[in-house]
C-alpha positions in Angstrom: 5.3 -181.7 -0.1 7.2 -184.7 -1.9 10.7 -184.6 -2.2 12.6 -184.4 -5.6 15.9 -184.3 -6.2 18.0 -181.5 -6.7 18.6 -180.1 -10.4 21.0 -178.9 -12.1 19.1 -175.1 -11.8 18.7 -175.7 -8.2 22.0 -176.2 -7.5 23.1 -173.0 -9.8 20.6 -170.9 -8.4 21.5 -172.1 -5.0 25.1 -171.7 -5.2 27.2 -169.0 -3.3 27.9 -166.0 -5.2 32.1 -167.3 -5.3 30.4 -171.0 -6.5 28.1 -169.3 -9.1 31.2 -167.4 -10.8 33.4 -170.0 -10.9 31.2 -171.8 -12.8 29.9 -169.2 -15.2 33.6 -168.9 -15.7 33.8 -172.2 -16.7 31.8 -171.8 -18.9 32.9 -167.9 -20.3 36.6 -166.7 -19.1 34.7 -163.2 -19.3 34.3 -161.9 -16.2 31.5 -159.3 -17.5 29.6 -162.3 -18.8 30.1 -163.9 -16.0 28.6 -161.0 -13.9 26.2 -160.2 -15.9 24.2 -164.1 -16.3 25.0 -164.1 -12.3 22.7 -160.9 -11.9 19.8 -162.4 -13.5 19.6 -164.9 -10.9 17.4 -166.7 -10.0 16.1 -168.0 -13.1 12.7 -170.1 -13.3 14.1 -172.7 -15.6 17.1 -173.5 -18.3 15.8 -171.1 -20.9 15.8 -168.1 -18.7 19.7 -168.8 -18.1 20.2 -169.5 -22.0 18.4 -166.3 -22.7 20.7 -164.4 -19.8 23.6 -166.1 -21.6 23.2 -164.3 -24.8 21.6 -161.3 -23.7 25.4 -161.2 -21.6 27.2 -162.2 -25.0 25.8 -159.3 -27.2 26.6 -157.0 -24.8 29.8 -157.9 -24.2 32.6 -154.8 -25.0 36.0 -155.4 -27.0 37.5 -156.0 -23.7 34.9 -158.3 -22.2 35.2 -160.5 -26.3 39.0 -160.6 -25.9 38.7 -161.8 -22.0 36.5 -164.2 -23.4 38.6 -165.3 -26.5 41.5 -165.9 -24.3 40.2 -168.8 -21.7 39.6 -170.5 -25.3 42.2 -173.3 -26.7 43.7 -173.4 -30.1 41.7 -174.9 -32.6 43.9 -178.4 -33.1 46.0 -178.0 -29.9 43.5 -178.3 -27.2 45.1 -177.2 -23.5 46.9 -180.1 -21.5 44.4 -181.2 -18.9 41.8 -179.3 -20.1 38.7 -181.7 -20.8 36.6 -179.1 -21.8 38.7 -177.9 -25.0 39.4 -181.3 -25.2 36.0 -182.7 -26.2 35.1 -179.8 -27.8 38.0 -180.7 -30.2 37.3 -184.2 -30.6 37.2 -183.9 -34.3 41.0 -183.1 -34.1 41.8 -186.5 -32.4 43.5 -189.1 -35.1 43.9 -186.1 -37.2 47.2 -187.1 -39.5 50.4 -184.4 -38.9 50.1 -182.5 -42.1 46.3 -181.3 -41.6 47.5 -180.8 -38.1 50.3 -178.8 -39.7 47.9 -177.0 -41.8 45.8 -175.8 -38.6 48.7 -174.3 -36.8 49.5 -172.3 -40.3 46.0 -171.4 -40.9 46.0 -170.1 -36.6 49.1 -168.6 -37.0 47.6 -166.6 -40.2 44.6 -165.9 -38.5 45.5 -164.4 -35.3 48.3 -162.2 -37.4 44.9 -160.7 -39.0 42.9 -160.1 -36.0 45.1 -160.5 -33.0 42.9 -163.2 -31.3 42.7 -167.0 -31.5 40.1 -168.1 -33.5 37.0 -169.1 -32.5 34.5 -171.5 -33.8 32.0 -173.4 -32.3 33.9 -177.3 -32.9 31.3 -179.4 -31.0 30.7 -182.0 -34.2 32.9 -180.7 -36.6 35.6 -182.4 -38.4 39.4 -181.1 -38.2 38.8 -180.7 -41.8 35.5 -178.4 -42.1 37.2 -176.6 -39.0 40.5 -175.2 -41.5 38.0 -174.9 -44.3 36.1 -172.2 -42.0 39.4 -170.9 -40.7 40.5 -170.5 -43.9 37.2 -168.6 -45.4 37.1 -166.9 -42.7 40.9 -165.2 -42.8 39.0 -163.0 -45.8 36.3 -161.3 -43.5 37.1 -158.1 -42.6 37.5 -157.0 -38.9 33.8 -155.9 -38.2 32.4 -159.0 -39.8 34.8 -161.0 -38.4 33.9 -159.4 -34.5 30.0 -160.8 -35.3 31.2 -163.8 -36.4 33.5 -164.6 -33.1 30.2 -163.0 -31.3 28.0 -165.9 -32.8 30.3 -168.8 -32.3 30.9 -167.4 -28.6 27.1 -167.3 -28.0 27.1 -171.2 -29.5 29.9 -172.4 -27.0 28.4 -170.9 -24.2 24.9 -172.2 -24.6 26.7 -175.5 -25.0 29.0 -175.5 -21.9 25.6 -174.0 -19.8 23.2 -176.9 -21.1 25.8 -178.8 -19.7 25.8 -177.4 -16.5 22.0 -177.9 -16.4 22.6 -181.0 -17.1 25.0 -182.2 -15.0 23.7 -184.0 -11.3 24.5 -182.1 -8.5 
């Protein structure tokens, strides 16, 4: 049988129960998500894990979304040491002081109204198209606004795991 080197799947569905968590973590601060993708295991190949990914995001409770909404950075001031939120903000770097200002108003505004940071898939987006959809999206009410943070949690985490299939091991 030829050799071939290790994927990124193999390594995921090879990893220890502990390993596997921490990464799905990584990836979701939610611990039901986390569970939940783990218990699919093993899948046959990257689009099994997607699919297990938002199968675990739509069913994810009030408690699970707010888990989840809290291992996520502020739009504009990404965590200190934290790559992740870091590249995933990029279109915040050079951003001038007033639109910066403007974010942490519009944030501010926004989690006064919901009670959660707000969450927005910001892989490619401009700090500018980022307030614009804070902004619109300070007028949705709470149920909309759930679906909404539902969706651009499901984006995020398909992103962080096509990473993770990705990445050499």
């Amino acid at each position: 049988m030829p050799n071939h080197p290790q994927t990124g799947l193999d390594r995921l569905n090879a990893a220890s129960s502990a390993e596997l968590d921490a990464l799905l973590r990584e990836v979701c601060a939610s611990r039901g998500w986390a569970s939940a993708v783990a218990a699919t295991r093993p899948w046959p190949d990257g689009a099994a894990l997607l699919a297990a990914g938002d199968a675990a995001v739509a069913e994810l409770g009030e408690a699970g979304l707010r888990e989840a909404l809290a291992g996520h950075a502020r739009i504009g001031a990404p965590k200190d040491g934290d790559a992740v939120s870091r590249r995933e903000q990029s279109g915040v770097r050079g951003a001038g002081e007033g639109l910066l200002r403007e974010l942490r108003e519009a944030n501010a505004a926004y989690e006064a109204r919901f009670g959660h940071v707000f969450l927005i898939c910001a892989t490619g987006r401009s700090a500018e198209s980022m307030l614009a959809a804070l902004r619109e999206r300070c007028g949705h009410d709470p149920a909309a606004e759930r679906e909404t943070v539902r969706g651009e949690l499901g984006r995020i985490n398909a992103i962080r795991l096509r990473r993770l299939l990705e990445e050499a091991p």
